[in-house]
LUMDRENVEX-688507 format. One record per residue: residue in three letters; x, y, z of N, C-alpha, C in turn. Coordinates in steps of 0.001 Angstrom, whole numbers, padded with zeros to 6 digits, always signed. Atoms other than C-alpha are relative to their C-alpha. Example, Ala and Ser with C-alpha at 12.3 -4.5 7.8 and 13.67 -1.06 7.14 Angstrom:
2
ALA+000890-001190+000000+012300-004500+007800+000900+001200+000000
SER-000820-001190-000060+013670-001060+007140-000770+001090+000730
! end
This chain:
165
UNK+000273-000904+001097+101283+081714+112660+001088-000153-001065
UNK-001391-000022+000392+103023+081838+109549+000122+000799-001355
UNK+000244-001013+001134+103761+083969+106500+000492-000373-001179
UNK-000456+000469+001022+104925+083432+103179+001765+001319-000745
UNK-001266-000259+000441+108668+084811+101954+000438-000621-001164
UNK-000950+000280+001256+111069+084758+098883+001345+000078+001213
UNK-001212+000678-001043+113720+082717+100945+001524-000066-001012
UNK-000889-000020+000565+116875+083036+099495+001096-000963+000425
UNK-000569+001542-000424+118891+079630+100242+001536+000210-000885
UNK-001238+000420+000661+122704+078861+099445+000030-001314+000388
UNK-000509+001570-000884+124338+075303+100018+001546-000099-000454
UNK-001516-000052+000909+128013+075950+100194+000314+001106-000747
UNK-000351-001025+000710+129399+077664+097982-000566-000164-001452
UNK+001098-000325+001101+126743+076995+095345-000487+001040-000216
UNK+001362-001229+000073+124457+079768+093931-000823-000213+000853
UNK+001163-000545-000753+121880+081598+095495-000884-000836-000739
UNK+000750+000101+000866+118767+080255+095022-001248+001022+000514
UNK+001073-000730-000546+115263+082047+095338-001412-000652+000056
UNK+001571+000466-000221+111605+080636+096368-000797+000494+000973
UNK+000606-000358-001029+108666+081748+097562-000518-001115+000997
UNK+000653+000955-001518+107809+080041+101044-000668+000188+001165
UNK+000859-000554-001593+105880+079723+104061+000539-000487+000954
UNK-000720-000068-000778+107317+080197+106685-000703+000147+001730
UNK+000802-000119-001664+106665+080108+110956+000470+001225+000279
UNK-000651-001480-000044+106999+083497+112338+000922-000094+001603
UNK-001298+000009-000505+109688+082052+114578+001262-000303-000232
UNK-001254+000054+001182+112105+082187+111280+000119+001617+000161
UNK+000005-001211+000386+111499+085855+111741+001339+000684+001113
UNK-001028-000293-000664+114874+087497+113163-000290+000939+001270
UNK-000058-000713-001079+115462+089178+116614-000159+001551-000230
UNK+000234-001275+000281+113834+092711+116690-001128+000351+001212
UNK+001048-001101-001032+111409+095276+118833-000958-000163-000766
UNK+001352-000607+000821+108686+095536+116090-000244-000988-001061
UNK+000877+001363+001254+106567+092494+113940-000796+001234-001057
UNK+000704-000440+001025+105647+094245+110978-000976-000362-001107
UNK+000631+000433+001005+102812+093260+108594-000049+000775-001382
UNK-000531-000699+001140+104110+094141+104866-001385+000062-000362
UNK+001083+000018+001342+101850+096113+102796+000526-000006-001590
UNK-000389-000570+001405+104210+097184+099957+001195-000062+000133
UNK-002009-000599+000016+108056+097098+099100+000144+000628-001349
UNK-001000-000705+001650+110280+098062+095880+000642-000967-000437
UNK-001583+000888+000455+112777+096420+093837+000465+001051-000859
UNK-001311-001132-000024+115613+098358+093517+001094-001062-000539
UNK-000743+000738+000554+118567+097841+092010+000822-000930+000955
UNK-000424+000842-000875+120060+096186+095355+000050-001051+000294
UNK+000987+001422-000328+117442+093788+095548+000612-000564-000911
UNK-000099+001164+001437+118581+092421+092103+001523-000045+000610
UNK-001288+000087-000150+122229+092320+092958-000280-000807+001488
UNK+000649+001048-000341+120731+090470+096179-000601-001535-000681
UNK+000711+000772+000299+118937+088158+094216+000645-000895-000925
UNK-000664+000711+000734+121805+087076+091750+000488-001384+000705
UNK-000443+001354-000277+122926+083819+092172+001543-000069+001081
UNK-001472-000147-001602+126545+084938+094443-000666+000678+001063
UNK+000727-000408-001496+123912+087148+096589+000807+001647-000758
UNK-000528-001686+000583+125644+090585+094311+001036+000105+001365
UNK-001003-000744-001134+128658+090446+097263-000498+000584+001542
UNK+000600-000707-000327+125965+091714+099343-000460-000698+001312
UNK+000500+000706-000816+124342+089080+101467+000792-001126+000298
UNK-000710+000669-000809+126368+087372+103891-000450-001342+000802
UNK+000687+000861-000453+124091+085122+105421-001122-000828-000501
UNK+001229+000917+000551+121692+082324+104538-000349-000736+000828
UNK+001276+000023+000546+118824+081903+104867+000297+001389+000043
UNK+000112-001623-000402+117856+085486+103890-001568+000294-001084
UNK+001307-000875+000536+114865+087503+102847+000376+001563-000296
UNK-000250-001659+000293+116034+090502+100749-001016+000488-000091
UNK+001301-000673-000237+114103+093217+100249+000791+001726+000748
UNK-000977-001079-000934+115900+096842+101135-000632+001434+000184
UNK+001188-000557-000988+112433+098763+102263-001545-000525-000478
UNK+001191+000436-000391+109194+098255+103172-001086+000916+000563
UNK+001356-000917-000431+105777+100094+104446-001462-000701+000306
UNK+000885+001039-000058+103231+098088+106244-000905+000487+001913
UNK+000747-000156-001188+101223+097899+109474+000446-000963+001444
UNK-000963+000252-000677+102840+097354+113113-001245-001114+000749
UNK+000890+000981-000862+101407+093883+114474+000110-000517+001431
UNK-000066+000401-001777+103066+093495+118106+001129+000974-000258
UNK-001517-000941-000246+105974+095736+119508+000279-000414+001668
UNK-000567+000428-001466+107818+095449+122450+000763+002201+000500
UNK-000310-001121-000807+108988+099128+122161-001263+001266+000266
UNK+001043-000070-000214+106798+101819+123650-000462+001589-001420
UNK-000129-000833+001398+107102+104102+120067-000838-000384-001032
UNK+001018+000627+001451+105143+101822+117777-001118-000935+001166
UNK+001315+000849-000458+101664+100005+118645-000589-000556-000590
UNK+000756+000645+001209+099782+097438+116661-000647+000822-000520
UNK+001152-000771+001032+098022+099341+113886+000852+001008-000043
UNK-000955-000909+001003+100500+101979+113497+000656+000199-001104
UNK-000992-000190+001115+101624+102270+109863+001570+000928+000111
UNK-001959-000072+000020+105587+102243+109436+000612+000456-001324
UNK-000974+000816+001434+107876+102302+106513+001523+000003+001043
UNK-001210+000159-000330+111609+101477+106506+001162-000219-000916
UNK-001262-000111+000852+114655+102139+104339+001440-000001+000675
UNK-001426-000438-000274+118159+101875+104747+000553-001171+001595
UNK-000147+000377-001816+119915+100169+108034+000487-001314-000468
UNK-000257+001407+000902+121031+097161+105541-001037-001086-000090
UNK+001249+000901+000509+117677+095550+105709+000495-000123-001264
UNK+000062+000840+001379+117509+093309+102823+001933-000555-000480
UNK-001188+000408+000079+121266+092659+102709+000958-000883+001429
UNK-000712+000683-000845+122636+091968+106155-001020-000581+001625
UNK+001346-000039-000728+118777+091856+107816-000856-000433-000752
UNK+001356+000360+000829+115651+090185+106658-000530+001242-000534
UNK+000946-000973+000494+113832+092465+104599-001456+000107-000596
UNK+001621+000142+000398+110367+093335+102392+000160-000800-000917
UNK+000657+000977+001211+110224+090423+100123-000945-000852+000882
UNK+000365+001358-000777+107888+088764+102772-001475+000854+000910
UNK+001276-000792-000659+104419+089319+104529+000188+000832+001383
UNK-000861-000353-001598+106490+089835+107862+001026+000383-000231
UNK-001978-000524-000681+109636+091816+109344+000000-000254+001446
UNK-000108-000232-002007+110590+091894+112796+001445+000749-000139
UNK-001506-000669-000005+113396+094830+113199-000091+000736+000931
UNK-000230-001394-001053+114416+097353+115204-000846+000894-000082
UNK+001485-001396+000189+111762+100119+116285+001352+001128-000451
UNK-000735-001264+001090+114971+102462+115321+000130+000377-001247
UNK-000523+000252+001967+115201+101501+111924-001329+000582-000663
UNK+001341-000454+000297+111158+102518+111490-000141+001761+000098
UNK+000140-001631+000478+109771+105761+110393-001652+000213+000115
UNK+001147-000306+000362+106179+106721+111109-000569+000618-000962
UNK+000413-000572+001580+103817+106813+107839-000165+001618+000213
UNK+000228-001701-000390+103759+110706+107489-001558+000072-000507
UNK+001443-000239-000504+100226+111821+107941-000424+000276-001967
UNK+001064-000048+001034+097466+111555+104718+000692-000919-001442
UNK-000467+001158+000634+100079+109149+103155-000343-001300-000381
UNK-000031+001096+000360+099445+105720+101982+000930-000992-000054
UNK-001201+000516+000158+101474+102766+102460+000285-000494-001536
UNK-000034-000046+001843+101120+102267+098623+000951+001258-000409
UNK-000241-001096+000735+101817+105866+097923+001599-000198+000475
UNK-001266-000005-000403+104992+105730+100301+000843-001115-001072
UNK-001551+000890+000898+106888+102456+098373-000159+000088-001511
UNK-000509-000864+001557+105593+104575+095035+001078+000714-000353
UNK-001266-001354-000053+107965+107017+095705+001108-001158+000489
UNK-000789+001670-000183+110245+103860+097417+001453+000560+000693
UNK-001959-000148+000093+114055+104192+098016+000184+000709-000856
UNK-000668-000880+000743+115025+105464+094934-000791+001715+000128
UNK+000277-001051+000030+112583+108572+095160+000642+000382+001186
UNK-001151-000400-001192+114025+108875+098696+001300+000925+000092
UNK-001491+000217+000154+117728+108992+097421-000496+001398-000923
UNK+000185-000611+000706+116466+111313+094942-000454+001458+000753
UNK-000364-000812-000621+115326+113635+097009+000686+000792+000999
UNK-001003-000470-000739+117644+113881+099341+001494+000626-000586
UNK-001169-000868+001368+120217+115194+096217-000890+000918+000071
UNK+000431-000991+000083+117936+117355+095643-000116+001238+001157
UNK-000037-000335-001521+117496+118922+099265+001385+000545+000210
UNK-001651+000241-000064+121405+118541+099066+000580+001599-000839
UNK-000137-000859+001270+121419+120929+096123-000421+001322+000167
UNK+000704-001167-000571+118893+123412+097544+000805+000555+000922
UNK-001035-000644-001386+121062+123748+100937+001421+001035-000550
UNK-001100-000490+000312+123985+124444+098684-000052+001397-000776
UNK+000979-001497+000340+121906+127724+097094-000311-000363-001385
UNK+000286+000003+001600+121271+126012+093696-001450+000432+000019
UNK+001093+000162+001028+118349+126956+091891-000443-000061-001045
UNK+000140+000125+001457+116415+126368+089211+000864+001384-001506
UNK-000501-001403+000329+117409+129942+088060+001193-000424-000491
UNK-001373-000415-000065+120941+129321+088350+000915-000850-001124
UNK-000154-000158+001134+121044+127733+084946+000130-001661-000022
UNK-000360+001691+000213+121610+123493+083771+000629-000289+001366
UNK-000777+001108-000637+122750+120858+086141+000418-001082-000892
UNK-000689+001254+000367+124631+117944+085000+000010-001143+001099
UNK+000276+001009-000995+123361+114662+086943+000185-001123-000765
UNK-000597+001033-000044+125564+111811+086545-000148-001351+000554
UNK+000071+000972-000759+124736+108466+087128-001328-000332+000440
UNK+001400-000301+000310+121040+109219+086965-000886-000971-000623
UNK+000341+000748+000337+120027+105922+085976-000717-000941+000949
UNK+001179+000794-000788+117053+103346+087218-000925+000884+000686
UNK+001042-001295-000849+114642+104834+089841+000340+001436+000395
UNK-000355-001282-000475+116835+107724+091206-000374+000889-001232
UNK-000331-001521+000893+116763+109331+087791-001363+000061-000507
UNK+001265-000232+001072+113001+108788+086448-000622+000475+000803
! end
């Protein structure tokens, strides 16, 4: 079987480079759970991934950035996920120090996975993506701390790319 990826190649201490490729799905790294991508993001990570030094970020080559994903579970080994279970997955350094969603396939850890929350979409989920994620979890952050709307302006710093729109 085999899938197609944006392979991210060095030689040396040359630049990164980037192409899409097809690939055998025994390029796919050591994990509990074969994922079939429906949807990722690009985030600002990914691009700092994708620069030509790898943005400091990616240590290893060959790599498949990509720093989440939301797709459908095609084999597992743990007994938490089952083929046909929709997943997503953020965070855990996927796409930097782990293959990630630039690619039809993952294979990662069943820890690192998140069951789709119920009447969701794996579309709708990598609409909202990482940055809505990050975004609400400030927010959440904010609530705990007793803000409310009420309680007059915030000042949000740094509020730029996905987190802030």
């Amino acid at each position: 079987m085999t899938f197609r990826a944006v392979l991210l190649e060095r030689d040396g201490d040359g630049p990164a480079t980037a192409s899409v490729q097809t690939l055998k799905d025994d390029r796919l790294p050591a994990g509990d759970v074969t994922v079939a991508i429906e949807h990722t993001t690009v985030n600002y990570k990914d691009g700092l991934c994708l620069s030509p030094k790898g943005g400091g970020l990616v240590r290893d080559y060959p790599h498949v950035g990509g720093i989440d994903f939301a797709g459908v579970v095609e084999a597992s080994d743990d007994p938490r996920y089952a083929p046909g279970d929709r997943v997503v997955l953020t965070g855990w350094r996927v796409g930097e120090r782990h293959w990630g969603g630039f690619a039809e396939k993952a294979r990662v850890r069943a820890d690192w996975l998140v069951p789709l929350p119920q009447g969701m979409t794996t579309r709708q989920c990598m609409a909202v993506g990482t940055a809505g994620f990050t975004a609400m979890l400030a927010v959440m952050a904010l609530e705990d701390h007793g803000l409310t709307p009420g309680a007059g302006p915030v000042l949000v710093t740094g509020a730029a790319g996905g987190v802030g729109s």
